[in-house]
Backbone bond lengths (Angstrom), bond angles and torsions (degrees), N, CA, C in turn:
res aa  C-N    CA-C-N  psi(-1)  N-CA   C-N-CA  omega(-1)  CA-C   N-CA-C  phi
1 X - - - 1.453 - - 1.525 108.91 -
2 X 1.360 124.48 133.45 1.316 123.59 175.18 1.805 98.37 -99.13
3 X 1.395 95.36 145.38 1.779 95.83 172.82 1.695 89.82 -141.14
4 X 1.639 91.53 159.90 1.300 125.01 -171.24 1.570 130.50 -145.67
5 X 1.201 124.06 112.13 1.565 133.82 -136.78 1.897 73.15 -110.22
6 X 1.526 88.02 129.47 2.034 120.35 -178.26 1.496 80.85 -102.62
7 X 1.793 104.83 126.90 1.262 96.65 144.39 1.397 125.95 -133.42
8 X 1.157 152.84 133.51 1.476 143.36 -170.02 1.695 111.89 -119.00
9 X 1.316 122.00 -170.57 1.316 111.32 -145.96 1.677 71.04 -121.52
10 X 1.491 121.42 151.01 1.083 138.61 143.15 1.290 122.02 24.48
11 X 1.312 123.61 82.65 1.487 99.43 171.37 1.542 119.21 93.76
12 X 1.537 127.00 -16.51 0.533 117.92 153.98 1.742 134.75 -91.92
13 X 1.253 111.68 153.65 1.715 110.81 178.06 1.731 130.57 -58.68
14 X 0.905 129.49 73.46 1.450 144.55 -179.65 1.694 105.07 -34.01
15 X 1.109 123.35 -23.68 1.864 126.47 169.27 1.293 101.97 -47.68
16 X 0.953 138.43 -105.89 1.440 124.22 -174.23 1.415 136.52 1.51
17 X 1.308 115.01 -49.17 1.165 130.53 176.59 1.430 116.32 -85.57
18 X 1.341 117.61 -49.98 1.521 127.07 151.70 1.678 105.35 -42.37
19 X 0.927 157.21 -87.25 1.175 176.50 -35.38 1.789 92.99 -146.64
20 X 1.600 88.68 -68.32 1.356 100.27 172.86 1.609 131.59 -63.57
21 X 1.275 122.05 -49.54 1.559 131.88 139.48 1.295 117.27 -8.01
22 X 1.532 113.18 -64.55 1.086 119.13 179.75 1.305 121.63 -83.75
23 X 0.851 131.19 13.05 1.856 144.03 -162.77 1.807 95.87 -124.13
24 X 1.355 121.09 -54.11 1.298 125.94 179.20 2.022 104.73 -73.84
25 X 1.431 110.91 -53.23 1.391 83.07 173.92 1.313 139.70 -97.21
26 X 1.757 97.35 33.11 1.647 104.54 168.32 1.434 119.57 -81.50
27 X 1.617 95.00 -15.50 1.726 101.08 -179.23 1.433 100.67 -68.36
28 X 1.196 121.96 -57.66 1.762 123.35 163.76 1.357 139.47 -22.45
29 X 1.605 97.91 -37.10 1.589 99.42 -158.57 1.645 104.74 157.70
30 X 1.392 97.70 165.95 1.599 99.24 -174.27 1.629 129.83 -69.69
31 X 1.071 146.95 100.78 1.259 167.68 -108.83 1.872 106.24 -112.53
32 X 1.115 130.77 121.19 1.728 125.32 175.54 1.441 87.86 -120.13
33 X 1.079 128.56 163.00 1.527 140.39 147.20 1.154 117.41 -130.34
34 X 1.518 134.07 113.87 1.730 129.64 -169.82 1.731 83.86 -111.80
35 X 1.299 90.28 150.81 1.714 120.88 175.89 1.208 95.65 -125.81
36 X 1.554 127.29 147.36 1.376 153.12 117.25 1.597 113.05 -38.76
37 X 1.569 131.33 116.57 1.310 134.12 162.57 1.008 110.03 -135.16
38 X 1.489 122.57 94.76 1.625 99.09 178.53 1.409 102.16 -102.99
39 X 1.481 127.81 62.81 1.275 144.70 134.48 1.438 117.74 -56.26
40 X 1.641 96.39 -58.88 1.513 106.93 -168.92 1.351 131.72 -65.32
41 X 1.274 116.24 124.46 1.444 122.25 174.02 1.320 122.56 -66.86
42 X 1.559 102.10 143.28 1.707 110.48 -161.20 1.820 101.91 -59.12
43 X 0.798 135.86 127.12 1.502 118.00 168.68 1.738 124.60 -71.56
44 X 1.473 146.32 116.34 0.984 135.58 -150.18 1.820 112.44 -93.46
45 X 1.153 105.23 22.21 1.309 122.58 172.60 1.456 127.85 -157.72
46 X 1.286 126.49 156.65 1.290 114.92 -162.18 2.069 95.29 -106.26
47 X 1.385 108.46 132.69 1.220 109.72 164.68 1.853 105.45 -132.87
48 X 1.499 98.90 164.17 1.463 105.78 -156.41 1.504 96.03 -143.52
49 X 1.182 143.79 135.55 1.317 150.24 -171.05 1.603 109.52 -142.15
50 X 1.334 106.02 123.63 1.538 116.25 -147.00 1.920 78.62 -119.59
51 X 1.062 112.10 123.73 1.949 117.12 154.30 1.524 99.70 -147.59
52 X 1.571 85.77 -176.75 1.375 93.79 177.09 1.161 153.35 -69.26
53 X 1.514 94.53 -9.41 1.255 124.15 179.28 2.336 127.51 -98.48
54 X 1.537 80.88 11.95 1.386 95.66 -156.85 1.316 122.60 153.13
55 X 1.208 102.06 -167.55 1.697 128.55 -168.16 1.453 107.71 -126.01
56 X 1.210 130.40 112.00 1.597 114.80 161.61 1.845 109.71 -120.65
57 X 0.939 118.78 146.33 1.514 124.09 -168.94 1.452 108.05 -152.88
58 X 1.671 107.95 147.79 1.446 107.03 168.20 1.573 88.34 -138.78
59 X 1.528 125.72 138.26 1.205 150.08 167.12 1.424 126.80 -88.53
60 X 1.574 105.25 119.49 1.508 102.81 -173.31 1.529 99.36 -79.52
61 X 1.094 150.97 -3.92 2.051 160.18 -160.31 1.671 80.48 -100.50
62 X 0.988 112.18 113.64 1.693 109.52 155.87 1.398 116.90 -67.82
63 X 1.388 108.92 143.60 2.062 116.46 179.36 1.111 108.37 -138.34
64 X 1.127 112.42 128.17 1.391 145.32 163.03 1.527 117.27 -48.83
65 X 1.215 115.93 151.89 1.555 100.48 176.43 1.194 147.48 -45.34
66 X 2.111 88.27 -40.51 1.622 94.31 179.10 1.520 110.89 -85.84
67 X 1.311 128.96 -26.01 1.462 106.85 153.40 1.727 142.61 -40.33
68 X 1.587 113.77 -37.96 0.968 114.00 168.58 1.649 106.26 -82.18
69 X 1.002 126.49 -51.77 1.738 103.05 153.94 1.220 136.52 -23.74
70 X 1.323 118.65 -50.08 1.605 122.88 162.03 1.436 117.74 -37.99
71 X 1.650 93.82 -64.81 1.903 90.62 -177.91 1.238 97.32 -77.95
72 X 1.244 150.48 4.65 1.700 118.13 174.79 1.465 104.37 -87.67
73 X 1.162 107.15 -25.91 1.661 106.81 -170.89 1.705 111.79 -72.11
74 X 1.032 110.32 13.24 1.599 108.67 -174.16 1.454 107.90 -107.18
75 X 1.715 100.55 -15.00 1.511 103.46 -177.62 1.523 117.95 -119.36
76 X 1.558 103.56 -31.60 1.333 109.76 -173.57 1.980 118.70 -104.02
77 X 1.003 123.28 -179.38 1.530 137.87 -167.98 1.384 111.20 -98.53
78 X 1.840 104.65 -44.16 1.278 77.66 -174.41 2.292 83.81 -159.62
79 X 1.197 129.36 161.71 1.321 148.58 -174.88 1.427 119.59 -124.97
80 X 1.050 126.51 112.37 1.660 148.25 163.83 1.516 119.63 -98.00
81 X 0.894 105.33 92.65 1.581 127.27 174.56 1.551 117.80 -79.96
82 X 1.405 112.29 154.35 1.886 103.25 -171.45 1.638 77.02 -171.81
83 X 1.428 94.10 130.01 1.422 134.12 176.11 1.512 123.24 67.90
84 X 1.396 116.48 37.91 1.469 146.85 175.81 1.448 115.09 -96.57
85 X 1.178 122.39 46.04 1.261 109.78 176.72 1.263 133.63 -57.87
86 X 1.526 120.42 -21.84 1.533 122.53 -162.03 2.129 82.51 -104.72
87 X 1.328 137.73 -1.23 1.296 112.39 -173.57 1.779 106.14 -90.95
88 X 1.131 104.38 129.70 1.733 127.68 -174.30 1.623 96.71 -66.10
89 X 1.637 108.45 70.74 1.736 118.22 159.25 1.181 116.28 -134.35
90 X 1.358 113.10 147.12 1.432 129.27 168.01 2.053 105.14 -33.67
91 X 1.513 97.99 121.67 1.497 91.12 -166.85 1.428 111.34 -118.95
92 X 1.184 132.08 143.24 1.848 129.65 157.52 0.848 124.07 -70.86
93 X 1.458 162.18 92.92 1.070 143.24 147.07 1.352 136.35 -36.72
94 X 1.291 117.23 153.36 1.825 116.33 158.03 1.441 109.24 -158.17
95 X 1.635 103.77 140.98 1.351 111.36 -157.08 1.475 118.03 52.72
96 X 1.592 115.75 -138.48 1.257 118.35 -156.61 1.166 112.23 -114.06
97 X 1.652 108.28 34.90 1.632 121.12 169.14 1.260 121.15 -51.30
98 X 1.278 127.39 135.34 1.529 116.58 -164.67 1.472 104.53 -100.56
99 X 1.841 94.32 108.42 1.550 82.23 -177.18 1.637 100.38 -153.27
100 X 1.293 121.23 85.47 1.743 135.03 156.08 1.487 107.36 6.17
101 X 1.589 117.61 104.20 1.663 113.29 174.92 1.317 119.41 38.32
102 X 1.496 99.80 73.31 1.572 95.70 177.01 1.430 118.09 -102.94
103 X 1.656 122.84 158.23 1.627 111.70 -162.13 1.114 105.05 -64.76
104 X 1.130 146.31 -6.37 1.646 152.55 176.57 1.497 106.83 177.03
105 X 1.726 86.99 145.68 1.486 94.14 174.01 2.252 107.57 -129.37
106 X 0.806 75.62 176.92 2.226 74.82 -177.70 1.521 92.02 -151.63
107 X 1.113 119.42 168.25 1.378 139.60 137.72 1.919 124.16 -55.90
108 X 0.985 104.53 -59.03 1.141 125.23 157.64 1.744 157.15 -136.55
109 X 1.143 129.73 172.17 1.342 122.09 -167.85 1.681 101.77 -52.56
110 X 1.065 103.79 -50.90 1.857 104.82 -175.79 1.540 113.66 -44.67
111 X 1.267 113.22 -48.67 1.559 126.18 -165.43 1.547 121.36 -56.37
112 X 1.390 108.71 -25.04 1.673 129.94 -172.72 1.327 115.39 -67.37
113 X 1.490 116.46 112.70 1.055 120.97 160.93 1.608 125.84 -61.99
114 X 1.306 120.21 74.09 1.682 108.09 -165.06 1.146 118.59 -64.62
115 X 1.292 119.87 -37.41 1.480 112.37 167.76 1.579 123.31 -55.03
116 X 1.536 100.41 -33.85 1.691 94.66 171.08 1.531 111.72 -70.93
117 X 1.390 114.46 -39.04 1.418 96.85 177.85 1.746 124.92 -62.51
118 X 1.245 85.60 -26.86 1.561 98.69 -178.27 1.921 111.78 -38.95
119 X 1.639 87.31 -58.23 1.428 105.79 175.54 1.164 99.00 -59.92
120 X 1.470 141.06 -71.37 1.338 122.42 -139.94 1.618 98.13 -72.06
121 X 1.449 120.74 -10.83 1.843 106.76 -179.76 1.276 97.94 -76.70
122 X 1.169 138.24 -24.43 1.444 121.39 -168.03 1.545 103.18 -105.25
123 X 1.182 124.41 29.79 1.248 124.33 140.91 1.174 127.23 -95.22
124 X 1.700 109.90 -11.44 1.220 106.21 179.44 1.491 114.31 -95.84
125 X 1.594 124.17 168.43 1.851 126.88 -178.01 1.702 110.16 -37.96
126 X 1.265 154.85 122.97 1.017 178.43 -43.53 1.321 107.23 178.12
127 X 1.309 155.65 59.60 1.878 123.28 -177.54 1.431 129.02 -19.35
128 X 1.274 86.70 117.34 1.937 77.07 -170.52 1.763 106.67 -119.09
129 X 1.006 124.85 162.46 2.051 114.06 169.38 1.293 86.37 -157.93
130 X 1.306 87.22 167.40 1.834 101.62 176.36 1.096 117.69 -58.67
131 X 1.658 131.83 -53.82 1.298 108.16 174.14 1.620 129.07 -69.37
132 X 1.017 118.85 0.24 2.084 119.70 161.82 1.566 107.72 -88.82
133 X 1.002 115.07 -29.66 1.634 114.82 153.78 1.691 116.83 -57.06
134 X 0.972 116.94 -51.53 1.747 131.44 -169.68 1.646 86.48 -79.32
135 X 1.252 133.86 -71.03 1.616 126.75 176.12 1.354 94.60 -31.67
136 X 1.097 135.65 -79.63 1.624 131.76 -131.58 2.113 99.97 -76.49
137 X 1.505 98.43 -28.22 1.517 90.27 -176.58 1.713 96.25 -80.98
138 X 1.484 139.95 13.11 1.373 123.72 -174.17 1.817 86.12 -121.03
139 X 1.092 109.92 -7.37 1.786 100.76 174.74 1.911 98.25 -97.35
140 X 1.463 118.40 27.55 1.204 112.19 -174.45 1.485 122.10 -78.89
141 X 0.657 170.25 132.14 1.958 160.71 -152.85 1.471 96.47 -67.39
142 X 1.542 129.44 -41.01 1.357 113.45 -164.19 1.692 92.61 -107.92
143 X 1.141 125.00 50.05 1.306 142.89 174.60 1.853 109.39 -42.51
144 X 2.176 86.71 -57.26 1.878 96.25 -160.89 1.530 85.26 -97.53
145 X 1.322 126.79 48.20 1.357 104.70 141.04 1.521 112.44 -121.52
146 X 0.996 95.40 -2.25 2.095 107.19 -174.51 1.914 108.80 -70.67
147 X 0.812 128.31 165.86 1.558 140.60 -178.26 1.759 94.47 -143.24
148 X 0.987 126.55 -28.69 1.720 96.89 -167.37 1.666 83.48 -162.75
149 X 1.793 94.96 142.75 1.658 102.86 169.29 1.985 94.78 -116.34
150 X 0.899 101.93 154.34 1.400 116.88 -165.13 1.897 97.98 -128.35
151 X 1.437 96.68 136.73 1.636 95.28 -165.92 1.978 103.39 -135.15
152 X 1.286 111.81 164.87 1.513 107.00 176.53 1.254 90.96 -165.35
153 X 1.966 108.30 135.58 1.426 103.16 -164.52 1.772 77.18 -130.04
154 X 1.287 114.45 153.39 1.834 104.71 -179.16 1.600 90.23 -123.79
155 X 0.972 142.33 159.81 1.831 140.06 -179.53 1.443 108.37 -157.22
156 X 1.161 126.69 166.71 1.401 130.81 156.56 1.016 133.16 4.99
157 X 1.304 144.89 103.78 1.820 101.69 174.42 2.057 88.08 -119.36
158 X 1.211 94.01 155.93 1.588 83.95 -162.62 1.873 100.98 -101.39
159 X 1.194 101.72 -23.34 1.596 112.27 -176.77 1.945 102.72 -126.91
160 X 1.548 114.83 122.64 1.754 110.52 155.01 1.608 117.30 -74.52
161 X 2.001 95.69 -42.72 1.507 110.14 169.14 1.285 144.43 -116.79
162 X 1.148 156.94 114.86 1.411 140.45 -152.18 1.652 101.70 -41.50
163 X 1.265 127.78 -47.92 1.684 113.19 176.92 1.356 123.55 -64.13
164 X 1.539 108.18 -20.03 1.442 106.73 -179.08 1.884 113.03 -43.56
165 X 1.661 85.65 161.35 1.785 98.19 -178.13 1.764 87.34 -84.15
166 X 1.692 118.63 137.09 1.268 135.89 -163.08 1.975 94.20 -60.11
167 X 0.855 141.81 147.70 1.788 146.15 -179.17 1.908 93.88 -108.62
168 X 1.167 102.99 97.02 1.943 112.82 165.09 1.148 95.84 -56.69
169 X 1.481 148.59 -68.78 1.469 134.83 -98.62 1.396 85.10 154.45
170 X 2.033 84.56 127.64 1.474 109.60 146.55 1.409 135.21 -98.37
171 X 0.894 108.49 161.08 2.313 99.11 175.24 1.175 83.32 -140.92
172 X 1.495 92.59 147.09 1.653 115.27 174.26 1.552 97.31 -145.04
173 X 1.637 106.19 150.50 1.126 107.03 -175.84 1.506 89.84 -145.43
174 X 1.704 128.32 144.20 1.230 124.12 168.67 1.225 129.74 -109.00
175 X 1.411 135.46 166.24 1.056 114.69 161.39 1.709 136.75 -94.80
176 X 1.408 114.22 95.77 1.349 131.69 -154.35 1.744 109.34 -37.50
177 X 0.954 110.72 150.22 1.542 127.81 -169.21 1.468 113.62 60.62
178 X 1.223 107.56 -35.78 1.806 107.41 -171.89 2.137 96.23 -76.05
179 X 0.951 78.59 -34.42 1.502 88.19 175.36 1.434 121.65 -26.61
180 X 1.607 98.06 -67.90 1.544 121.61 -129.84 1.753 77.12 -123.20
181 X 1.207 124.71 0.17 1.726 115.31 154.65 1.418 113.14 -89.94
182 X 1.418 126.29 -34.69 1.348 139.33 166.88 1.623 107.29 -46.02
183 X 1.309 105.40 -48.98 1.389 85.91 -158.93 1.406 91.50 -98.10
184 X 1.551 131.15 9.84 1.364 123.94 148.40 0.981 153.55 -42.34
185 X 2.227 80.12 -38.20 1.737 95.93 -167.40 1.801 106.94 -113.82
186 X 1.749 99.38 -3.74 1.435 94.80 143.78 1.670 136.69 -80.90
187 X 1.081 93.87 -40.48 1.732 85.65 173.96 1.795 107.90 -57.89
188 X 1.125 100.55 -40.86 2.114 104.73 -169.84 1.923 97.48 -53.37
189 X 1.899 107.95 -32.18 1.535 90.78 -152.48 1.688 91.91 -83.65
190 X 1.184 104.51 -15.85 1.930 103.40 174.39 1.055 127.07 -84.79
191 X 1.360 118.32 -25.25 1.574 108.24 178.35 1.905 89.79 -97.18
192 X 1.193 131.01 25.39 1.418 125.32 158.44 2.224 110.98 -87.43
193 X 1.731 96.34 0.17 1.220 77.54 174.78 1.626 105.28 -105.74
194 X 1.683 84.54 -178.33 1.687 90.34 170.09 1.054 144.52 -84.06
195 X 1.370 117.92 126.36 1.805 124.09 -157.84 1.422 99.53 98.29
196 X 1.200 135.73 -6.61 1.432 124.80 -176.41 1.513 111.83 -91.10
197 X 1.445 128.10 122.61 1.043 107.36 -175.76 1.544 112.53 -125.46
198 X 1.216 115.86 -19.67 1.954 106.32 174.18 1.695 78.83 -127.66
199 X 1.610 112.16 -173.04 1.158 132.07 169.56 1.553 102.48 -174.62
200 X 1.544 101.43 134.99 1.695 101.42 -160.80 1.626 99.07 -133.75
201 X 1.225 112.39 112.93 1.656 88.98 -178.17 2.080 90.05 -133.14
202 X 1.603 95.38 152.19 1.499 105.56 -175.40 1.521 99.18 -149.68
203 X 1.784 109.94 138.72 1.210 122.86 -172.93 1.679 98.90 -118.53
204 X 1.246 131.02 120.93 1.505 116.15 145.51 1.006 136.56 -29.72
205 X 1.273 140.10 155.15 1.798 127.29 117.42 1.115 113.40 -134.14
206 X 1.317 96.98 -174.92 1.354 112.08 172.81 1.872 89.11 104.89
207 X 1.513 101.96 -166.47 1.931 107.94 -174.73 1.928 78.78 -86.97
208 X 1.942 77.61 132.56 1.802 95.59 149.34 1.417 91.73 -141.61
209 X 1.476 106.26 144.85 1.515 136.55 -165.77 1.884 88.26 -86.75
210 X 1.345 89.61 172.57 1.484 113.28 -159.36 1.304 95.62 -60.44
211 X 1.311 140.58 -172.58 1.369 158.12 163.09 2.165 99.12 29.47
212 X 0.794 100.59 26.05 1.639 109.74 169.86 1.531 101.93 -105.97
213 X 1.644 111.97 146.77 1.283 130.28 172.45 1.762 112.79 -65.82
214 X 1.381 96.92 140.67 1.762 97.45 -164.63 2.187 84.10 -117.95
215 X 1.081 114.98 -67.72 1.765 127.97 173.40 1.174 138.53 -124.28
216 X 1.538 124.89 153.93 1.139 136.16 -170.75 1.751 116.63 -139.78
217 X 1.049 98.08 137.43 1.290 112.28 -174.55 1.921 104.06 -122.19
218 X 1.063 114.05 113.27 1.631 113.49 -158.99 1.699 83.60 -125.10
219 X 2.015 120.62 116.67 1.257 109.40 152.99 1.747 126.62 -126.79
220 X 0.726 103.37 151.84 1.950 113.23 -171.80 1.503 79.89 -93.74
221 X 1.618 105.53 142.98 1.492 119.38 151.14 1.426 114.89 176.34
222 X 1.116 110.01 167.53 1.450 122.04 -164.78 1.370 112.03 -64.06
223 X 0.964 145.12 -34.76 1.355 145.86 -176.71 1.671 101.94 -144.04
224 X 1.839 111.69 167.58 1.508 98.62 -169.47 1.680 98.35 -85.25
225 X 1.159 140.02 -32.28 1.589 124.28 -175.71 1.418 123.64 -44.35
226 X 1.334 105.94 -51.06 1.808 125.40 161.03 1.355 114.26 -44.34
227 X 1.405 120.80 -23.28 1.718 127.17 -161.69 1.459 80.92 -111.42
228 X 1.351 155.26 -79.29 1.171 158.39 -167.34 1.133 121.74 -30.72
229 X 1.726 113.67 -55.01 1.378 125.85 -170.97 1.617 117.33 -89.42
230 X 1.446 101.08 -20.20 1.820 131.97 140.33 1.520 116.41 -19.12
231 X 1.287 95.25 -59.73 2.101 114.55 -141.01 1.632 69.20 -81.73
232 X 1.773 109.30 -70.46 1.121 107.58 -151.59 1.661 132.98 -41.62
233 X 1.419 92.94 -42.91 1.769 109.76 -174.42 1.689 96.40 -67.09
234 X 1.462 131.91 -38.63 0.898 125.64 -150.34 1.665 101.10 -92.63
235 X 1.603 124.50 -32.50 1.305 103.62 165.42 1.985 114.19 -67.44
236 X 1.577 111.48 -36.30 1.408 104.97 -158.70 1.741 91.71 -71.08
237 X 1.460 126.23 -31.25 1.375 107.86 169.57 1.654 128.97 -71.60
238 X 1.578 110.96 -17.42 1.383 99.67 171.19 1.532 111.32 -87.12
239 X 1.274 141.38 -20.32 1.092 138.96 149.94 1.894 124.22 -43.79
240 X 1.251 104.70 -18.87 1.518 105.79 -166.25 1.403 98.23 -109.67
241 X 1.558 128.36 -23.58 1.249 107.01 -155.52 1.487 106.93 -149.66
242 X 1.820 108.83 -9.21 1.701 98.08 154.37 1.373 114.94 -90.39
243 X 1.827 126.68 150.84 0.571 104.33 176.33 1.431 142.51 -111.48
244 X 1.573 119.76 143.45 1.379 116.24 -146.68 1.457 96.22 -123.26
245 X 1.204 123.63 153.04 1.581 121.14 167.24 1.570 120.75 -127.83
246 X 1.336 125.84 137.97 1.484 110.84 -156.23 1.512 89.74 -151.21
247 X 1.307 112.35 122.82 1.138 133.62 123.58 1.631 151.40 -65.62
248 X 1.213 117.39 133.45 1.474 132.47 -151.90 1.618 102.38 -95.24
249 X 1.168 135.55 107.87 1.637 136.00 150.47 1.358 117.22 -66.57
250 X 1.031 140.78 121.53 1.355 125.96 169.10 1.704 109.09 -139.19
251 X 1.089 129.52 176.19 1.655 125.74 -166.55 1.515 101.87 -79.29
252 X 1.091 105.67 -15.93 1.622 116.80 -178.15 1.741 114.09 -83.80
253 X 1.290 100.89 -74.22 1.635 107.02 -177.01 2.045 114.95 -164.96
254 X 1.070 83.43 146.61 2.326 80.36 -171.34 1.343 103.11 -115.18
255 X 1.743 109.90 149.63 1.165 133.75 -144.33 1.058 102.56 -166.30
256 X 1.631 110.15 136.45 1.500 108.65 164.25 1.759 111.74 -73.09
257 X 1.181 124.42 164.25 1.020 163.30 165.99 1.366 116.56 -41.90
258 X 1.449 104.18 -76.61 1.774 110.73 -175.42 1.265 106.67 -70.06
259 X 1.638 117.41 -40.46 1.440 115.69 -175.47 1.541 111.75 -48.34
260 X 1.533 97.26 -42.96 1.414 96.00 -163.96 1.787 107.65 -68.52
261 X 1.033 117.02 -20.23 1.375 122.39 -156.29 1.578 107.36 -116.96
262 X 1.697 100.48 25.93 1.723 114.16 -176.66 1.519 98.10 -95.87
C-alpha cells in the first residue's frame, strides 16, 4: 500500500484535494482516506456492523495511526491521510503548509498534477505490516498446497539491560538498489527449496520509535518445519548481508551502529 500525508495551511478545507487524490487513485487500486477529528468521542465499547456491502466498526482500544495503517495495508492500494503532521509519509503540500521535502507541493487544489503525484508515490517505499505481507503470501498461486505460513516480526527493543540508557528511536537508512537485489536474491534462494512456496521479507526506514515494528519476514510452505527454518535463514540472512544502516537514539546520546562496533 502506498500512503500519502495531505497537508493544507490553516483553516483551510483539505476536500478538494483529497477528493481528487482519491478519484485519481481509485483508477489504481483500492482507496482509504483517514482524517484527524479530535471532535470525536472515544466510544466505550466496541460495535461492528457486518452487511453486504462491508464492514463498519467503531473501537473502544484507541489507535494510533500506524495501527490503522497496518490493517489498511492488507486490503487496500493505496492511503490518504489529512491532519497528520508528525506521521513520517510521503506528503502533498498546498500553499504554505509546513511540511520538510514534500513529494509535491501547489498553491492550490486546482494546480495538482494527480496523476503525477500518483507516480511519484509509487516510487516511493510501499507501507507494508505483517498482515499485507500474510494477505499477499495467501493470494499466492500455490496457496492450496501450503499447510502453514510462518512469520518473524523484529521491533524496537527499548532496554538489552535494566541499566541500559532507555533507546527512543531507531533510523535506518539503506543502501538503494544494492538493497532491494539482496533481498531479491534471498527470497529467490528460499523459495528455490522444497515445500517453499512464497517468501516475503520487508525492512523499514527511516525513525521508528521504541516498541514499533522495524521487519518482517512472512513464509508460505507446505508443512510448518519448511516455514520455520524458512523465516529463520531468511531474517538471520537479511540481517547479515543486505545492506542496512542504523542508528541508535537513546535519552543519553545517538550513534551509528557500525561505527560504534568498528
Amino acid at each position: 500500500m502506498y500512503a500519502l500525508d495531505v497537508a493544507t495551511p490553516a483553516g483551510r478545507d483539505p476536500s478538494p484535494i483529497v477528493d481528487r487524490l482519491r478519484d485519481a487513485f481509485a483508477d489504481r487500486g483500492r482507496v482509504a482516506v483517514v482524517r484527524r477529528d479530535a471532535t470525536l468521542d472515544a466510544p466505550t465499547h466496541t460495535t461492528v456492523r457486518v452487511g453486504d456491502g462491508g464492514v463498519r466498526s467503531t473501537a473502544a482500544t484507541p489507535l494510533d495511526l500506524d495501527a490503522v495503517l497496518d490493517d489498511l495495508a492488507a486490503t487496500h492500494d493505496y492511503a490518504i491521510t489529512v491532519g497528520f503532521s508528525d506521521a513520517a509519509l510521503p506528503r502533498l503540500a498546498l500553499g504554505d503548509a509546513d511540511a520538510a521535502d514534500p513529494l509535491a507541493r501547489a498553491d492550490d487544489a486546482g494546480e495538482v498534477d494527480v496523476a503525477a503525484v500518483a507516480d511519484a508515490l509509487e516510487a516511493t517505499e510501499p507501507y507494508e505490516s505483517l498482515a499485507s505481507l500474510v494477505a499477499r503470501a495467501k493470494r499466492s498461486p500455490d496457496a492450496e498446497f501450503s499447510g502453514a505460513i510462518a512469520t518473524f516480526t523484529g521491533r524496537v527493543r527499548a532496554k538489552e539491560d535494566p541499566e541500559d540508557a532507555p533507546t527512543e528511536a531507531l533510523e535506518f537508512e539503506k543502501y538503494d538498489g544494492v538493497a532491494e537485489e539482496r533481498l531479491a536474491e534471498i527470497r529467490a534462494d528460499i523459495e528455490a527449496r522444497d515445500g517453499v512456496y512464497e517468501v516475503l521479507l520487508h525492512h523499514r526506514t527511516g525513525r521508528i520509535e521504541a516498541g514499533a515494528d522495524i521487519v518482517f519476514v512472512v513464509v508460505l510452505a507446505g508443512h510448518r518445519r519448511e516455514a520455520f527454518r524458512a523465516v529463520e535463514d531468511g531474517i538471520d540472512r537479511l540481517k547479515d548481508e543486505v545492506p542496512l544502516f542504523k542508528k541508535e537514539v537513546t535519552v543519553d546520546e545517538s550513534f551509528w551502529r557500525h561505527e560504534r562496533d568498528a
